[in-house]
C-alpha positions as CSV (number, residue, x, y, z in Angstrom):
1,X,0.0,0.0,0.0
2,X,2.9,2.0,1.0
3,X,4.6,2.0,-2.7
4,X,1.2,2.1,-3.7
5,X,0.3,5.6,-2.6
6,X,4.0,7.1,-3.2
7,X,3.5,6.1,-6.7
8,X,0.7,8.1,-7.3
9,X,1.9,10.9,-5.5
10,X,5.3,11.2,-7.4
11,X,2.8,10.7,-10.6
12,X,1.1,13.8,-9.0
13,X,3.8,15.6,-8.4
14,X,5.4,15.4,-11.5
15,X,1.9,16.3,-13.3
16,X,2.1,19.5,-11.4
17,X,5.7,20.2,-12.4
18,X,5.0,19.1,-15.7
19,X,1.9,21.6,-15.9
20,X,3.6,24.4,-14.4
21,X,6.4,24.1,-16.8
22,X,3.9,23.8,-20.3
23,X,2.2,27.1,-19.1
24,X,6.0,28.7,-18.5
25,X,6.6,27.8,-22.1
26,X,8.7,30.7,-24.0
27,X,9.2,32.5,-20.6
28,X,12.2,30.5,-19.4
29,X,14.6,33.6,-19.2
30,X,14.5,36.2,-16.6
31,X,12.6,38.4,-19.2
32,X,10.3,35.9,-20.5
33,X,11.8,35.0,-23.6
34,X,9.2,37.4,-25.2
35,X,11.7,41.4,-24.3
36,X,14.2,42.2,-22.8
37,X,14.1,44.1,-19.2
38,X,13.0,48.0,-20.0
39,X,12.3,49.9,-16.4
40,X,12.4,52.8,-18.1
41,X,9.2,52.6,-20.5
42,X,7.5,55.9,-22.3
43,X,4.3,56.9,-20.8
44,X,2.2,56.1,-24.0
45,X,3.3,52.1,-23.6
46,X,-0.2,50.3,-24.4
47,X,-0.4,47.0,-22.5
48,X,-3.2,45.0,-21.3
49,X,-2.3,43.2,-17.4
50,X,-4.6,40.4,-15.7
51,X,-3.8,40.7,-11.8
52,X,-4.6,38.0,-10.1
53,X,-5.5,38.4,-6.1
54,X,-7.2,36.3,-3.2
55,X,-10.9,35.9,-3.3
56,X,-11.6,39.1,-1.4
57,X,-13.6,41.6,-2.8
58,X,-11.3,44.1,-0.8
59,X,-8.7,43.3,-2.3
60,X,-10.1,43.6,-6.3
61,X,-11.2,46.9,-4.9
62,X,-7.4,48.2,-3.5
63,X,-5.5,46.8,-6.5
64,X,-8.4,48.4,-8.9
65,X,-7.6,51.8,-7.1
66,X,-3.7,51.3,-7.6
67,X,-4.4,50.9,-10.8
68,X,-6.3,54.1,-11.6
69,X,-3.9,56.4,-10.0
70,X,-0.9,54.6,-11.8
71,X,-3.1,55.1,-15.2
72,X,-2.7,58.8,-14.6
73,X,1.2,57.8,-15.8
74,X,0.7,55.1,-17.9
75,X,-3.0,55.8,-19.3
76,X,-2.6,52.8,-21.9
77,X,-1.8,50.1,-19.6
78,X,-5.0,48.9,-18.6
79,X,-5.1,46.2,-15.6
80,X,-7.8,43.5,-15.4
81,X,-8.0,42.1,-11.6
82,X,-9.4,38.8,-11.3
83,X,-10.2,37.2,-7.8
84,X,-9.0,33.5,-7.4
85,X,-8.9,31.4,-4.6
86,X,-6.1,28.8,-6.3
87,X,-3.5,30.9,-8.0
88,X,-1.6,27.3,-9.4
89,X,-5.0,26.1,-11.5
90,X,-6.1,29.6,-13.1
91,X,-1.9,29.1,-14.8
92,X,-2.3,26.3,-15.6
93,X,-5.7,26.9,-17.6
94,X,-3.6,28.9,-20.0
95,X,-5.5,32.0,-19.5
96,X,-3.3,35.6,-19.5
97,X,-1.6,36.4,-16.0
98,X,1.1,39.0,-15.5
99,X,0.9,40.0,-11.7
100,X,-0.2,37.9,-8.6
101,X,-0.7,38.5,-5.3
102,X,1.5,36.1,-3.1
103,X,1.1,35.8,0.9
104,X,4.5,35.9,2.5
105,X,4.3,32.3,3.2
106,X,3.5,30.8,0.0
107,X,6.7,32.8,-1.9
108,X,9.3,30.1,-1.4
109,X,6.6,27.3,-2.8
110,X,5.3,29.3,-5.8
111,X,9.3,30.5,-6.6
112,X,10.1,26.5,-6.5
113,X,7.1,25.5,-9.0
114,X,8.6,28.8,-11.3
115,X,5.5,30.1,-10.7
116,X,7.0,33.9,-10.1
117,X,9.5,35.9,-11.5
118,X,12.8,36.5,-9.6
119,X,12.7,40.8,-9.4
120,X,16.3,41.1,-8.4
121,X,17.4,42.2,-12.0
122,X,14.2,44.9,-12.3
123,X,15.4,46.1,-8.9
124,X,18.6,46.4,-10.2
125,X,18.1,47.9,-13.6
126,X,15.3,50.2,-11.8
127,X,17.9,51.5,-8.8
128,X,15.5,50.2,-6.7
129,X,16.7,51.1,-3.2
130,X,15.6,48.6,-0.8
131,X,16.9,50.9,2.5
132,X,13.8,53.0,2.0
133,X,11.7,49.8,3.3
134,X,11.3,47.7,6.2
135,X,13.8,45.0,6.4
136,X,11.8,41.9,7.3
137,X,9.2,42.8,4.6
138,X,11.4,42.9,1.9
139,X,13.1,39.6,3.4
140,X,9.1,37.9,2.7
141,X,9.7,38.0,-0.7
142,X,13.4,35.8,-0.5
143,X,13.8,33.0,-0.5
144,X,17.4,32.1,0.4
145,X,20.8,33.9,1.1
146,X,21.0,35.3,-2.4
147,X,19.9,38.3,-4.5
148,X,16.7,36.9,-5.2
149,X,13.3,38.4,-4.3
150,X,10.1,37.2,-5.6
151,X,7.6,39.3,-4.0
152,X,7.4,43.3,-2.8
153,X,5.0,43.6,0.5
154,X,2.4,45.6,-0.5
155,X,2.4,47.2,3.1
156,X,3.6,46.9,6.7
157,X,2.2,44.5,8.4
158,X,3.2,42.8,11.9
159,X,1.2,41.4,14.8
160,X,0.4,44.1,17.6
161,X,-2.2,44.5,20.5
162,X,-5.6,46.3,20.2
163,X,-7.4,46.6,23.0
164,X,-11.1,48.0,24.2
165,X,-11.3,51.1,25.8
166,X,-14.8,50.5,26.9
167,X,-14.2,46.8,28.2
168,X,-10.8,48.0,30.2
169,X,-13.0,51.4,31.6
170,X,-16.0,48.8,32.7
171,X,-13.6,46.2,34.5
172,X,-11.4,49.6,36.2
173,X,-7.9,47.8,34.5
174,X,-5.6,50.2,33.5
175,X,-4.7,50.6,29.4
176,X,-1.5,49.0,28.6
177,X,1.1,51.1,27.2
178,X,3.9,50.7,24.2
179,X,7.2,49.1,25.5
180,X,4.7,46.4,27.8
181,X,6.4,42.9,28.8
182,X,4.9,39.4,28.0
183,X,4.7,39.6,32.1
184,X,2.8,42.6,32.3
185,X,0.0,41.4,29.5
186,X,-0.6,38.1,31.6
187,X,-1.0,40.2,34.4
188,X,-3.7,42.4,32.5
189,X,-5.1,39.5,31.6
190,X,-5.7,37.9,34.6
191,X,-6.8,41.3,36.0
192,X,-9.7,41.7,33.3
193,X,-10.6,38.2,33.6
194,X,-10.8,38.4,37.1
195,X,-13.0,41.6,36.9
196,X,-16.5,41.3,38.4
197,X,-17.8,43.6,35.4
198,X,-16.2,41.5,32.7
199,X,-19.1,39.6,30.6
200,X,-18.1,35.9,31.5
201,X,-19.1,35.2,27.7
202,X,-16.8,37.3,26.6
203,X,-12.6,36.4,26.1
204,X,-9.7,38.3,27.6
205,X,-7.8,37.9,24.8
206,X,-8.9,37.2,20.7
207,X,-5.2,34.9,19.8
208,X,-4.9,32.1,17.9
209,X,-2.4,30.6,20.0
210,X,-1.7,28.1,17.5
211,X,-1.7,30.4,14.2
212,X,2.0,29.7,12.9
213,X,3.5,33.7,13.2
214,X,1.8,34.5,16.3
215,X,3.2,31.2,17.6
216,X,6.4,31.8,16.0
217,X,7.0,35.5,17.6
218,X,6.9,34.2,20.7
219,X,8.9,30.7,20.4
220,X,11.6,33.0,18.3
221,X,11.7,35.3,21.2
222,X,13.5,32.5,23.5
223,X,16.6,32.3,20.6
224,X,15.2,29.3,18.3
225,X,15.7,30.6,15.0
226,X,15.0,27.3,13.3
227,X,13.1,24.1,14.0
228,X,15.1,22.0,11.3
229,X,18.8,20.7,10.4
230,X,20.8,20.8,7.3
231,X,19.2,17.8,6.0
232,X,15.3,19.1,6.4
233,X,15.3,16.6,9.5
234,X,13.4,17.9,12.9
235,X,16.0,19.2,15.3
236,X,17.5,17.2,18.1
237,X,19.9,20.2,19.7
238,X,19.1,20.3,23.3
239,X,19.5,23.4,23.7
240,X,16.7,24.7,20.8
241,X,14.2,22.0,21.7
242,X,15.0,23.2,25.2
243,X,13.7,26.9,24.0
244,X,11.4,25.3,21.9
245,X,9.7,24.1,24.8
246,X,9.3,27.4,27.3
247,X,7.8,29.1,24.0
248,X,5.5,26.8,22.9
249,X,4.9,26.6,27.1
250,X,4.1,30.5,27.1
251,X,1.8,30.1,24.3
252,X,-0.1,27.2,25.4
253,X,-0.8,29.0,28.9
254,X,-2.7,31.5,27.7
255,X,-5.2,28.3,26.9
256,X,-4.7,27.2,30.1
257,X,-5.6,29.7,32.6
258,X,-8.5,30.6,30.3
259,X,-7.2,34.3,28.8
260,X,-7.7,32.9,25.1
261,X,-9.7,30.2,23.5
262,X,-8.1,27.2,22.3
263,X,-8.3,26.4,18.5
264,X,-11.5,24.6,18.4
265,X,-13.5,27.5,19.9
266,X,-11.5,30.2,18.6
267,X,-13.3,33.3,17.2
268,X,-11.4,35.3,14.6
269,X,-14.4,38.1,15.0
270,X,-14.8,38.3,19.1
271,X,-12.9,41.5,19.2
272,X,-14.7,43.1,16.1
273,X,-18.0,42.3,17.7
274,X,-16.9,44.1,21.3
275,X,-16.6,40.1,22.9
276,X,-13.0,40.3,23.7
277,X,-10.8,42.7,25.6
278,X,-7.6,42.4,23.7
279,X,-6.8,41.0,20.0
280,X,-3.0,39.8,19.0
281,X,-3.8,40.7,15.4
282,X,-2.3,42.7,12.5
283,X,-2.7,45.9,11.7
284,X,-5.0,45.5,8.5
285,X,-7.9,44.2,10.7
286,X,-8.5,47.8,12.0
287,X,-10.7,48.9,9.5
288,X,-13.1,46.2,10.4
289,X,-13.1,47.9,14.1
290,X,-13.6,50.9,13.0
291,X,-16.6,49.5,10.7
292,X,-18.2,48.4,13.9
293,X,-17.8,51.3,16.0
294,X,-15.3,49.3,18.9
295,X,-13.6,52.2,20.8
296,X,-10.3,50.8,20.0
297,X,-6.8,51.5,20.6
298,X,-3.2,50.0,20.1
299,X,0.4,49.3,21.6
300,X,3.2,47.0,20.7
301,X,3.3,43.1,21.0
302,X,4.6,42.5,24.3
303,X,8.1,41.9,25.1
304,X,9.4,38.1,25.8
305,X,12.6,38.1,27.6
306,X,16.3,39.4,27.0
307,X,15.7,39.1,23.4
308,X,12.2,39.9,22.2
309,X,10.5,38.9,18.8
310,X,7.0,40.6,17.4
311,X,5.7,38.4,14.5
312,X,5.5,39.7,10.9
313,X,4.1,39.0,7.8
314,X,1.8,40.5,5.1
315,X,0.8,40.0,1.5
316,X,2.4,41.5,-1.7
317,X,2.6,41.2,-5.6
318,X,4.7,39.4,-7.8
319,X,5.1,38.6,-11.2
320,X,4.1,35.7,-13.2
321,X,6.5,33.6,-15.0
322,X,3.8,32.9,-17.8
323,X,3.7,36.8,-18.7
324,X,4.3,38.3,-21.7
325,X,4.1,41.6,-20.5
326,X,6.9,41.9,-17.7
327,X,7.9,45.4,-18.1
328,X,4.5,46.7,-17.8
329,X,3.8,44.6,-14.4
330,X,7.1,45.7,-13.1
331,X,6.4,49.3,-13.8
332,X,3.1,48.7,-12.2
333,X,4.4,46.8,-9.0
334,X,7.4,49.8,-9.0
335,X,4.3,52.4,-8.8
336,X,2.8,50.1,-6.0
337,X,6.4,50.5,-4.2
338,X,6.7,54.2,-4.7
339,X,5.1,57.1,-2.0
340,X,2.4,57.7,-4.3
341,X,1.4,54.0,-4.8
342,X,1.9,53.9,-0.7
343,X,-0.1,56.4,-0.2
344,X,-2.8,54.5,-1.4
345,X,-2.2,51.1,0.3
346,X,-1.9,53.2,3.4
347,X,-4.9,55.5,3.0
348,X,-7.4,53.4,1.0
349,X,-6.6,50.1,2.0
350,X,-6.2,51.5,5.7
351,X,-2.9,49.7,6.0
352,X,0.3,50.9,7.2
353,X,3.3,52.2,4.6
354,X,6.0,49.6,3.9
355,X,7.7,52.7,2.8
356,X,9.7,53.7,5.9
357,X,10.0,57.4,5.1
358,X,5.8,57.4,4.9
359,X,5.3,55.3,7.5
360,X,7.2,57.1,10.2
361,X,6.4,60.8,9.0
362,X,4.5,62.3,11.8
363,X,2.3,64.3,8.8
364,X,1.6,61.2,6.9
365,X,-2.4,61.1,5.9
366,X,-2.5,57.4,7.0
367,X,-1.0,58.6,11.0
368,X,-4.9,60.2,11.5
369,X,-6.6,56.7,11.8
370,X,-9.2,57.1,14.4
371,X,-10.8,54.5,15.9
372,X,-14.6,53.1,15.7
373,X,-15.9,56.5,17.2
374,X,-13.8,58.8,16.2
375,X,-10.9,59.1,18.3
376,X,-7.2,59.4,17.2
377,X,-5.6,56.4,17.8
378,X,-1.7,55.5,18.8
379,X,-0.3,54.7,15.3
380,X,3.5,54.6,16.8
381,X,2.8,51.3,18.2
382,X,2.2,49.6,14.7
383,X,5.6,50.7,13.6
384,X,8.0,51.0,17.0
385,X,10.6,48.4,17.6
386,X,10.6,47.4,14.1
387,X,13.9,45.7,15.0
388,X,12.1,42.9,16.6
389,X,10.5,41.5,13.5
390,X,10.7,38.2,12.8
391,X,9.2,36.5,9.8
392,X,8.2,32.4,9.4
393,X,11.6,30.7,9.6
394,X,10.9,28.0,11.2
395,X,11.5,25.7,8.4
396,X,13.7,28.0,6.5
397,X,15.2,26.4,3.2
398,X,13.0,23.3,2.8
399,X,12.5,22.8,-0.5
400,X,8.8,23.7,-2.1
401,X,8.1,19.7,-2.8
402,X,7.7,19.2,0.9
403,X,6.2,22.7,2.0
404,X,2.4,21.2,2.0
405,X,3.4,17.8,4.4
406,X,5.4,19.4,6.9
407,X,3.1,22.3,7.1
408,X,0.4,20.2,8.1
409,X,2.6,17.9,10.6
410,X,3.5,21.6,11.9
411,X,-0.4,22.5,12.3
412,X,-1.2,19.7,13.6
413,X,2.1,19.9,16.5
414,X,0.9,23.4,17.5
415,X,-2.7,22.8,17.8
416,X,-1.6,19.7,20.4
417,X,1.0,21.5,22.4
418,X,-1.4,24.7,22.6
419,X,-5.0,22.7,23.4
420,X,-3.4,20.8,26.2
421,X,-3.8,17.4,24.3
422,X,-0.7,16.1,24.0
423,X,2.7,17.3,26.0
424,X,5.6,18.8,23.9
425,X,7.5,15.8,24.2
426,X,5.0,13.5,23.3
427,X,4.2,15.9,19.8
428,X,7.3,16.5,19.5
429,X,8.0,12.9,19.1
430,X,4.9,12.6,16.5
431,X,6.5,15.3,14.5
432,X,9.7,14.1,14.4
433,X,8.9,10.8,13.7
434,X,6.0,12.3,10.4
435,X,9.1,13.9,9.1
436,X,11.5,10.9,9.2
437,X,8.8,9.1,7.3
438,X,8.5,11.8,4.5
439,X,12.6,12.4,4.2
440,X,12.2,8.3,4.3
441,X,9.7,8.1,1.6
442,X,9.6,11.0,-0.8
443,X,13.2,11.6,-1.7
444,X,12.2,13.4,-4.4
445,X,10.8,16.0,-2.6
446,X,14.7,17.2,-1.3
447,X,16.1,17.3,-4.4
């Protein structure tokens, strides 16, 4: 049975290689095979550009915007956004795609199927200076030690803390404040739980506890900065499974004594519907508080130890292999990365700047958010200690064959640890032994 099933899925995988490559036909250099790089094209270029972006109607609606104001430059190149829920299939039907939208986490697997375009040499031909942005945004889009970037974050997005004003003025608990410790949130946890005016129906905290990033900022914050060794197997260093443990500990507390749900009740809207006190979410969930009125505000992810991590991780745009039209989509993409197109992601989209020099300037049009009634809210906190960011490296370098499997063994470990229902060791032992198998049985998947 065994051979059986990894037949069939070597027969799938190659399939999927073997699509992947028929729809990259003719676009097997940097350029496509079709031009050569031009960042510099005249403003009458004519073009037509199908975007492809997750089935949101949000996000048709932001990338729709871009492209209006960028038409005020390049009036002829007209962009068509399509929303698609399977990126991989809508290729391989054949149909036109030049741009896609790529979450952070999927670049190293759609980059390994030659999905997307390495940008390094637009960059580079452009002058494209990459100072101007934040760091672990830019580092998203990589996905190794060299050059190569295959996706520009759209904006600037890491995991913070809202909280309710209301909630917090009800149960007498004072608001936390910027600079905070992982210490000094359990204790404001405890205190609002503990409150006699806090709605026992209600959640202290709205936190995926198992959601990968989240999880990750705080495990990354005792020093593991990787979960695998050289050869993709689990690691067996004392010391990081040591670490390993008193994060995933930390995280799986909060479950315990009740602050957050565990992942079978969890509730990604209890803080947009006024039922939790605090939310460890990103900064692009704001305009659905503000939509329903919560009298929010904001302050950083609290500090863990000597060495503190805050989880980060957003969305961007790449281009496709399969286009035909690359020096349109980067000149498109290089108008999403400049102020003006900025400007837009931060004002329209109600997201903050990736842009570093529009992000931290105090005048900015994005720095007036106000909450759901009106009130100014604390817009330092979702760009202080940038230096803490940490993206998802916990199985950094693992070839895009055996992404998919070790991201559900992964899942399914965190979910475990953080419910209660199995002890670190003991899914520690399950994981370990579910990757041994795959590095046992799919080969093929390290090449």
């Amino acid at each position: 049975m065994r051979r059986i099933l990894k037949w069939i899925c070597v027969v799938i995988s190659v399939a999927l290689m073997v699509s992947v490559a028929v729809a990259c036909t003719g676009t097997t250099s940097q350029s496509g095979g079709q031009e050569q790089i031009d960042v510099n094209l005249p403003t009458d270029t004519q073009a037509n550009l199908v975007a492809l972006v997750d089935n949101d109607a949000s996000e048709k609606a932001l990338l729709e915007t871009l492209a209006s104001k960028f038409n005020e430059t390049y009036p002829n190149i007209k962009v068509q956004v399509i929303q698609t829920s399977d990126v991989v299939s809508y290729i391989r039907s054949g149909d036109q795609v030049d741009i896609i939208q790529v979450i952070g986490e999927n670049v190293k697997y759609y980059a390994g199927e030659k999905v997307i375009t390495d940008l390094h040499p637009y960059m580079e031909a452009a002058n494209f200076d990459e100072s101007l942005y934040y760091s672990s945004m830019l580092q998203l889009g990589r996905v190794d030690d060299s050059e190569s970037i295959y996706m520009l974050a759209r904006d600037y997005s890491r995991i913070v803390c809202f909280y309710n004003k209301d909630i917090f003025d009800a149960c007498e608990v004072a608001y936390p404040t910027d600079g905070w410790t992982w210490e000094k949130f359990l204790q404001t946890c405890d205190a609002i739980k503990k409150s006699p005016k806090f709605n026992s129906d209600y959640t202290a905290v709205q936190a995926s506890m198992s959601y990968d990033i989240l999880n990750w900022g705080i495990v990354s914050s005792y020093g593991v900065t990787s979960l695998l060794n050289e050869d993709y197997s689990l690691t067996t260093d004392e010391t990081v499974k040591a670490n390993w443990q008193k994060g995933m500990l930390a995280a799986a507390e909060m479950i315990e004594k009740g602050y957050s749900l565990n992942s079978n009740s969890y509730a990604a809207d209890d803080f947009q519907k006024g039922a939790a006190a605090m939310a460890l979410v990103a900064a692009p969930s704001m305009k659905t508080f503000v939509q329903n009125q919560i009298n929010f505000d904001v302050v950083s992810f609290p500090a863990i130890g000597q060495t503190p991590k805050a989880p980060a991780g957003t969305s961007g745009y790449s281009i496709a292999q399969v286009s035909k039209n690359k020096n349109a989509a980067w000149a498109f993409l290089n108008f999403i990365m400049s102020e003006k197109g900025q400007e837009v992601i931060s004002v329209e989209g109600g997201m903050v700047p990736a842009l570093r020099t529009l992000a931290e300037s105090e005048t900015a049009q994005w720095r007036s958010m106000k909450n759901g009634v009106g009130e100014q809210i604390n817009t330092d906190a979702l760009i202080s200690y940038s230096e803490r960011d940490v993206v998802a490296t916990w199985f950094q370098g693992l070839p895009a064959l055996a992404q998919n499997a070790y991201k559900g063994f992964y899942n399914t470990f965190l979910k475990d640890v953080c419910n209660g229902t199995r002890s670190f060791l003991q899914a520690y032992s399950t994981l370990q032994t579910n990757i041994n198998t795959i590095r046992r049985d799919y080969p093929e998947y390290f090449v």
